[in-house]
N, C-alpha and C positions, 0 to 999 in steps of 0.2 A: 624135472627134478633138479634140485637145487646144488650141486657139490659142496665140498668141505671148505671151499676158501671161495664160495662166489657171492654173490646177493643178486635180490630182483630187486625191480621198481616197482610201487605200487601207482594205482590209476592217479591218487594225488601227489605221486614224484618222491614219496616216501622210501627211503632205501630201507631191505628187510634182512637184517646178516640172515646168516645160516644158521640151524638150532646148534649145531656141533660148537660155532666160534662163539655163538651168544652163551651158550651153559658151558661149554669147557675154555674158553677160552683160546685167544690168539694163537695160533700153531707157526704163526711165519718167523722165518731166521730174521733177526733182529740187521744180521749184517748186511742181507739184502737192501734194507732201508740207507746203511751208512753209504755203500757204494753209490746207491742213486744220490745222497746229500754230498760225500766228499768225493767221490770217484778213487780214482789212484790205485795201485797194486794190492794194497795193504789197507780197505776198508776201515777195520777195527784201529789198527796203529793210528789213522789218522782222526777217526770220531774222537779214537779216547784223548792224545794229545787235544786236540778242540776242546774237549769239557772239561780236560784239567785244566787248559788256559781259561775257561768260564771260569768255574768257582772259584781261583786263584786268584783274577782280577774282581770276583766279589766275595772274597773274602767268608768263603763257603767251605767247613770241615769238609773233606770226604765222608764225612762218618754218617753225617746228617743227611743220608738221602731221599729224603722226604725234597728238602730244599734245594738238592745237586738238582734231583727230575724237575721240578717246577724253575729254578733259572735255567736250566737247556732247555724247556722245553719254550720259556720266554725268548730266548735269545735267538731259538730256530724254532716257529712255531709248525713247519714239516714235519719234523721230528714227532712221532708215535710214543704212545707212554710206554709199548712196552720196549722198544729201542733206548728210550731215556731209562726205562728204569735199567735196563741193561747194561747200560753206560755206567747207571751211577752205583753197581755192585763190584762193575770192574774197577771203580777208583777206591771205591773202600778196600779191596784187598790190600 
């Protein structure tokens, strides 16, 4: 049996999420991800400073984050859509 955050392979190399993460969706801490891309004390402090220096040097509202997730996720294509979309809710506040 399969857990809530694993996958199989299938015989043609096919990855098969889990039915829980494919119909509900992603359940992982977003900041898990920043620590493995920035490290440091302070995950969050350092992603978010990161993606405000993105859209700042392209000249990207916070407001628009359709645009903030897809230049983060260009500029670090690691970076998971639901980390970036996490990102770019905490710049719009």
């Amino acid at each position: 049996m399969v857990g809530p955050s694993q996958h199989t392979t299938d015989s043609r190399g096919t990855i098969t999420m889990s039915l829980k993460r494919l119909f509900l969706g992603d359940d992982r801490d977003p900041v898990d991800q920043y620590r493995v891309l920035f490290g440091g004390d302070d995950p969050l402090a350092l992603a978010t400073a990161w993606a405000r220096g993105v859209i700042d040097e392209q000249g990207i509202a916070p407001s628009d984050q359709v645009r903030v997730v897809a230049a983060l996720r260009k500029v670090e294509p690691r970076l998971g859509l639901l980390p970036a979309a996490h990102l770019a809710k905490t710049l719009a506040r």
